[in-house]
LOMI-412829 format. One record per residue: residue number from 1; x negated, z, y negated of N, C-alpha, C, O in turn; residue in three letters. Coordinates in steps of 0.001 Angstrom, whole numbers, plus 500000, padded with zeros to 6 digits. Layout:
BEGIN
PT  num    n.c1    n.c3    n.c2   ca.c1   ca.c3   ca.c2    c.c1    c.c3    c.c2    o.c1    o.c3    o.c2  residuo
PT  NUM       X       Z       Y       X       Z       Y       X       Z       Y       X       Z       Y      ALA
...
REM end
This chain:
BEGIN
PT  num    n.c1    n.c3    n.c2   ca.c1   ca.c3   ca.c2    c.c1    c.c3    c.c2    o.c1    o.c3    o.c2  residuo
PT    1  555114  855526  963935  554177  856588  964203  553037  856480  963185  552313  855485  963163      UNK
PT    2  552850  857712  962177  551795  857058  961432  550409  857008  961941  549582  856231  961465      UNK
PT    3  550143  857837  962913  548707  857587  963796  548266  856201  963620  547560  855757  962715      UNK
PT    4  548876  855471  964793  549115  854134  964729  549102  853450  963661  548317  852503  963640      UNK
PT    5  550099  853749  962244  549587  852769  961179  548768  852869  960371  548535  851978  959555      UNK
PT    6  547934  854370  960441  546620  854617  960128  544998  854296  960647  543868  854492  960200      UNK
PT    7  545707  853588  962058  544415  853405  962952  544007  853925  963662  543256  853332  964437      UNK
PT    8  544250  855345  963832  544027  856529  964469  544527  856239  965957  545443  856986  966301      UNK
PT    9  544093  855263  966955  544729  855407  967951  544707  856081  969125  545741  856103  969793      UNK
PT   10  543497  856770  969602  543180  857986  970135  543950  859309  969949  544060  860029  970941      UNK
PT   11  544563  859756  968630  545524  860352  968437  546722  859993  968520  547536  860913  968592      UNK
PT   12  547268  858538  968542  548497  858532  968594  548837  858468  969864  549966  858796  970231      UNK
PT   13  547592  857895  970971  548445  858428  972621  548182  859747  972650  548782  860379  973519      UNK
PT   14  547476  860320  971967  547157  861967  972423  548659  862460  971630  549179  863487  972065      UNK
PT   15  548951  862148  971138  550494  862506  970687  551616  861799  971595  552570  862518  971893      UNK
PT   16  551618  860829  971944  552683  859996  972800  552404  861080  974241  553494  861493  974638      UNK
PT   17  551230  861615  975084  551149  861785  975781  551356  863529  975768  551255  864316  976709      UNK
PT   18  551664  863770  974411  552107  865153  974319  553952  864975  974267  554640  865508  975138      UNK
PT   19  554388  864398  973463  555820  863425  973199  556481  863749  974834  557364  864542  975162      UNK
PT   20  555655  862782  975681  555630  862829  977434  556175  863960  978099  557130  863976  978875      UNK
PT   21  555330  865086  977638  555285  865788  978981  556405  867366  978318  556694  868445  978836      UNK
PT   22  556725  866753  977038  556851  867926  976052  558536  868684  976988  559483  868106  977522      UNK
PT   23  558228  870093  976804  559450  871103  977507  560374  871952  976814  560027  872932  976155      UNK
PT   24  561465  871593  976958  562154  871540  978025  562700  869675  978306  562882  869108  979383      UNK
PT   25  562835  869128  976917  562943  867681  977478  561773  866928  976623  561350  867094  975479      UNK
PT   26  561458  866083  977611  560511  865272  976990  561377  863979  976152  562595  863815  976085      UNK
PT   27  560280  863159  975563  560941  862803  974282  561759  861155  975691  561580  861284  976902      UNK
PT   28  562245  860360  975327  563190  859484  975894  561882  858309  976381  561128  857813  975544      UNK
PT   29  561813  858046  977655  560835  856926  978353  561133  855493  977303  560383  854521  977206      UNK
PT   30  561835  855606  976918  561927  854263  976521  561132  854352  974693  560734  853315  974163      UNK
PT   31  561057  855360  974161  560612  855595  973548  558766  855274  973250  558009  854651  972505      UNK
PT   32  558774  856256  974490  557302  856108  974869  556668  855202  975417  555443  855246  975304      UNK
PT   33  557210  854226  976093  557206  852644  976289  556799  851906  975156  555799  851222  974939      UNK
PT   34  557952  852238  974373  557985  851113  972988  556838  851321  972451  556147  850336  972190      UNK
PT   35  556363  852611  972160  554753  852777  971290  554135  852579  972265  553399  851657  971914      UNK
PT   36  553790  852913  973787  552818  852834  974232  552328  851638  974333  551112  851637  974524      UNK
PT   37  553012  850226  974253  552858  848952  974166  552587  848378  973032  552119  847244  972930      UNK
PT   38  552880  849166  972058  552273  848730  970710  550503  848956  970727  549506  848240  970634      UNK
PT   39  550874  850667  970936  549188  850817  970792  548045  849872  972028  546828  849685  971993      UNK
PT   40  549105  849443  973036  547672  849099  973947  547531  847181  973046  546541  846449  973020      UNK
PT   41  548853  846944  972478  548921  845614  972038  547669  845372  971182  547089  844287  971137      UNK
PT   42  547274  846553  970457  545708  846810  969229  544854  847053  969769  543728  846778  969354      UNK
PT   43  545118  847751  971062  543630  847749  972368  542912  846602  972941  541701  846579  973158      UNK
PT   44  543805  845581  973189  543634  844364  973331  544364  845078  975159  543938  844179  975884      UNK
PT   45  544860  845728  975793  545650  845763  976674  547026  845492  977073  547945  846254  977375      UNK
PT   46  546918  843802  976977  548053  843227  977368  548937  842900  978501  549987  842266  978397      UNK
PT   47  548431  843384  979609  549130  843530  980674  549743  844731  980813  550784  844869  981455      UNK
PT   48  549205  845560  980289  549829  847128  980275  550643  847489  979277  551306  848522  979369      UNK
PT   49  550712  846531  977981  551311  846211  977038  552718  845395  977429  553832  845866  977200      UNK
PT   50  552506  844199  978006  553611  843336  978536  554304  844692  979562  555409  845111  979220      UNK
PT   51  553661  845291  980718  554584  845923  981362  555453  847237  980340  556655  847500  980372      UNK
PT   52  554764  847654  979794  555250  849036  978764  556413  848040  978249  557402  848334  978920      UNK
PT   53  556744  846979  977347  557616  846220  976945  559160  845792  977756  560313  845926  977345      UNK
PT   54  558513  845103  979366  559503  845018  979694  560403  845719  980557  561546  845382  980865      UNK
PT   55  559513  847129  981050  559851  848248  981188  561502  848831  979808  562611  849289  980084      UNK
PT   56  560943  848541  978605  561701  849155  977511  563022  847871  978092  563858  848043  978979      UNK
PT   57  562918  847269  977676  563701  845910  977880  564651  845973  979491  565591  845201  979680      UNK
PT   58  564336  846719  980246  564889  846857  981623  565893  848709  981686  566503  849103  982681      UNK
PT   59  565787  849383  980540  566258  850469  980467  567997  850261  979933  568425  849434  979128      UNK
PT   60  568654  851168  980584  570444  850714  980282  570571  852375  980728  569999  853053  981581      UNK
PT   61  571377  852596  979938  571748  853988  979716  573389  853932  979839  573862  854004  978705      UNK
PT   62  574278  853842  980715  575510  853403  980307  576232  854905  979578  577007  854770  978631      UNK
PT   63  576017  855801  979922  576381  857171  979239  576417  857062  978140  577473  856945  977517      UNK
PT   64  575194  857072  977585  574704  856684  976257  575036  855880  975497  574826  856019  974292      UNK
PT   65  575858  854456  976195  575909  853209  975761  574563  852322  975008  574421  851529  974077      UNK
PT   66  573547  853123  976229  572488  852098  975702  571881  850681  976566  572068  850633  977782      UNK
PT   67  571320  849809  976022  571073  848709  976635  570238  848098  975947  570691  847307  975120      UNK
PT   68  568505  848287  976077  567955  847527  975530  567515  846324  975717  566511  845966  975101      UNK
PT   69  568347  845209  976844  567707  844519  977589  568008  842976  975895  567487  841869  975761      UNK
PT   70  569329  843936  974739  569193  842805  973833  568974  843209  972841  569621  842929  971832      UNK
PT   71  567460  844396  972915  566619  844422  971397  565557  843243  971414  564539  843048  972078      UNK
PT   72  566155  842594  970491  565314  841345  969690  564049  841678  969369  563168  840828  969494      UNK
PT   73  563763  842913  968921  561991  843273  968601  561308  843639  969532  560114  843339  969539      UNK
PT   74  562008  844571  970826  561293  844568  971219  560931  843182  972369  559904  842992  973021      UNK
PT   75  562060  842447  972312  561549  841170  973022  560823  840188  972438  560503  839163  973039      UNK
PT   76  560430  840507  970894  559542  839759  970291  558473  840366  970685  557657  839644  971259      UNK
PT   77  558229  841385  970573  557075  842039  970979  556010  841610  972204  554850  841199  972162      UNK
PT   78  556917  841887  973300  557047  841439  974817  556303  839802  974301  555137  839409  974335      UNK
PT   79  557456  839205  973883  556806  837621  973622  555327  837010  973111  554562  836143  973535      UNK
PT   80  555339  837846  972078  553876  837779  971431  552889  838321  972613  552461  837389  973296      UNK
PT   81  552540  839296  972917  552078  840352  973919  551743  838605  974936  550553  838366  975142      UNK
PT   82  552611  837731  975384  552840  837191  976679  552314  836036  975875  551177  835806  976285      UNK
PT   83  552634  835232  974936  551246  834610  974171  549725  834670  973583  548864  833812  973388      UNK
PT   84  549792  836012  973402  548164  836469  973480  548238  836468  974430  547948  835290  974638      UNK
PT   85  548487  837036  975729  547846  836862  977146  547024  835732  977870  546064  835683  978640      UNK
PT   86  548195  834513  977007  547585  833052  977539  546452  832646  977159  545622  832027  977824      UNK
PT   87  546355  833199  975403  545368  832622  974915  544054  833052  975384  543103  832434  974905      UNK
PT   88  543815  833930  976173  542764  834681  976990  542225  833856  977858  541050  833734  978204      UNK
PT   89  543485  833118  978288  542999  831961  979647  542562  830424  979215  543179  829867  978308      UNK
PT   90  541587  829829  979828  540941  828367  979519  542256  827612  979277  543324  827497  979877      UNK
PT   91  541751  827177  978209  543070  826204  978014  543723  824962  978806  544621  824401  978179      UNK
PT   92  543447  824481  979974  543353  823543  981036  544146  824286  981881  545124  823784  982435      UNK
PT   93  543743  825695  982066  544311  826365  983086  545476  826713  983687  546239  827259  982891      UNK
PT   94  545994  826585  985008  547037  827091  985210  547652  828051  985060  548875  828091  984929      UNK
PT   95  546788  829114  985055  547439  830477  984496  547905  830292  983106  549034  830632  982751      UNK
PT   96  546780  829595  982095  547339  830061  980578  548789  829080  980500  549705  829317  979712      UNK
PT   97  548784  828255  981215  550557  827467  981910  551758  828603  981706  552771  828678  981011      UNK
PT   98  551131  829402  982639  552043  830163  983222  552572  831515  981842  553653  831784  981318      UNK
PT   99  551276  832023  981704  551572  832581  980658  552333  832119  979644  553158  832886  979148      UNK
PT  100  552213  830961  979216  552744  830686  977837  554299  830234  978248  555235  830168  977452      UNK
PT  101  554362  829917  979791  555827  829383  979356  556833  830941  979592  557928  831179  979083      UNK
PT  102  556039  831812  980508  556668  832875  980024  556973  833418  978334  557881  834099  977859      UNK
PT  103  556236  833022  977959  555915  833798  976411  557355  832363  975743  557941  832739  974727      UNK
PT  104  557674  831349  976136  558490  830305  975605  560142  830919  976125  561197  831133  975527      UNK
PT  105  559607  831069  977775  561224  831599  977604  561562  833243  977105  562753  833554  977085      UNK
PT  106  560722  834103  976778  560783  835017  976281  561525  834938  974871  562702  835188  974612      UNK
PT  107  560449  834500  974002  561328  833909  972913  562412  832782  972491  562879  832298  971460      UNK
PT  108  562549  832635  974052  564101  831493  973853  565459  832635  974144  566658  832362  974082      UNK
PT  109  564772  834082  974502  565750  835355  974837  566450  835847  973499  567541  836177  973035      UNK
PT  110  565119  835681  973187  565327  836344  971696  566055  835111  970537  566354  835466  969397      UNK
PT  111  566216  834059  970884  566975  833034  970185  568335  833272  970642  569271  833194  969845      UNK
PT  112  568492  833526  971739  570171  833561  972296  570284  834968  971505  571457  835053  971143      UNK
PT  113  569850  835650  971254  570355  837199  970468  570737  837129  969611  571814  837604  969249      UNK
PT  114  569689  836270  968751  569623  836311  967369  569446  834609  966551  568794  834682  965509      UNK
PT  115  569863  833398  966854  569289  832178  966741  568442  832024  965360  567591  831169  965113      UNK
PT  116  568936  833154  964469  567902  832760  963080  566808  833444  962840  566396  833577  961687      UNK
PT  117  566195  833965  963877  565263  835105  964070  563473  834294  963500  562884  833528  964263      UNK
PT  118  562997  834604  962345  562311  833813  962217  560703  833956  962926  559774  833151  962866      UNK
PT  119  560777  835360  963638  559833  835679  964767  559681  834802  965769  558604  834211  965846      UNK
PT  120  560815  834515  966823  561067  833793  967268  560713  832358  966988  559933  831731  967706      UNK
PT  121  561335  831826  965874  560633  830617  966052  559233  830425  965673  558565  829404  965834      UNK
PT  122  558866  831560  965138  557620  831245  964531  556409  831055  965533  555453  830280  965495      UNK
PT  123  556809  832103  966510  555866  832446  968116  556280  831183  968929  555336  830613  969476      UNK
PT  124  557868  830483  969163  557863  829587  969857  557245  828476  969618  556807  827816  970561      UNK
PT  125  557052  827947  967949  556269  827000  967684  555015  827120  967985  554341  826116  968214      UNK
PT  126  554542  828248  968032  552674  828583  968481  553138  828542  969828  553377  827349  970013      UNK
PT  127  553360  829068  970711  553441  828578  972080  553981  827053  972390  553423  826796  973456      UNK
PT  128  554488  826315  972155  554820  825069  972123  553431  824310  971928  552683  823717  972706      UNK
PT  129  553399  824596  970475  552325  824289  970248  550847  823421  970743  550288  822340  970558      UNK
PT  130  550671  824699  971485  549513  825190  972321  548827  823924  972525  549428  822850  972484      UNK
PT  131  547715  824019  972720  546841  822576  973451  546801  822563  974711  546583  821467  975227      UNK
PT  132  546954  823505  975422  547626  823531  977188  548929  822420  977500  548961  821766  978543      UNK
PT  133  549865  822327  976558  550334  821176  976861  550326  819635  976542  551294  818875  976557      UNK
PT  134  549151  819377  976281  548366  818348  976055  549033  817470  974774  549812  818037  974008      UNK
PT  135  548705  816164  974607  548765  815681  973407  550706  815022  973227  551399  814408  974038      UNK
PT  136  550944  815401  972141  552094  815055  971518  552489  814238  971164  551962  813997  970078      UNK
PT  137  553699  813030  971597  553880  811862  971439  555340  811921  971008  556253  812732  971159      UNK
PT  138  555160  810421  970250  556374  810297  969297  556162  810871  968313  557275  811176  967883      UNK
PT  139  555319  811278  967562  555272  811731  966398  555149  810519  965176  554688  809378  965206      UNK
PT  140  555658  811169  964315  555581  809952  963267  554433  810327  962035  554335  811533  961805      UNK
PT  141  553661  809521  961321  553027  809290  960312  551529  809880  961068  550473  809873  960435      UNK
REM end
């Protein structure tokens, strides 16, 4: 959407939300999912972001032969989305726990899809990472 990669994001839901309602068919929910979770992802609206995501991710069209429950981007998406979430929370905290190991098995989804996905590992190493799971042993040098 170039709204969106112009910055313009006030116009690009005022377009998604025209996309929506547009007659005689409106444009495909899963569609409007996928951007609407992008743009709230630049809003800093990540819960509404994570749901817009796994909303897309829960859509199966068997007519169609669609099934997005194994698009890799948008479950990277979803993933990232579910690692910023954590990082919101005190790092001690149980929630940012919770968050991040969602955001770990998210991108362990996206490893069974795709194992050389370098999104994936790149987000699982930052969630791994994390200082929520305290200090790292066995390391060498």
């Amino acid at each position: 959407m170039f709204y969106q990669k112009e910055g313009r994001i006030p116009d690009a839901l005022a377009a998604l939300e025209k996309a929506a309602a547009h007659k005689p068919e409106p444009a495909a929910p899963w569609v409007i999912n996928w951007l609407t979770g992008q743009i709230n992802v630049r809003n800093g609206h990540l819960d509404d972001a994570i749901t817009s995501f796994e909303s897309v991710l829960k859509t199966r069209d068997p007519e169609r032969k669609l099934d997005f429950s194994l698009d890799f981007e948008v479950n990277n998406e979803l993933s990232s989305a579910l690692y910023a979430r954590a990082r919101i929370e005190p790092i001690k905290s149980f929630e940012r726990k919770e968050w991040l190991t969602k955001a770990v098995l998210s991108y362990q989804r996206t490893l069974v899809i795709d194992s050389e996905d370098w999104s994936a590992h790149y987000g699982l190493g930052l969630a791994l990472g994390d200082p929520t799971w305290g200090e790292k042993t066995g390391r060498a040098g």
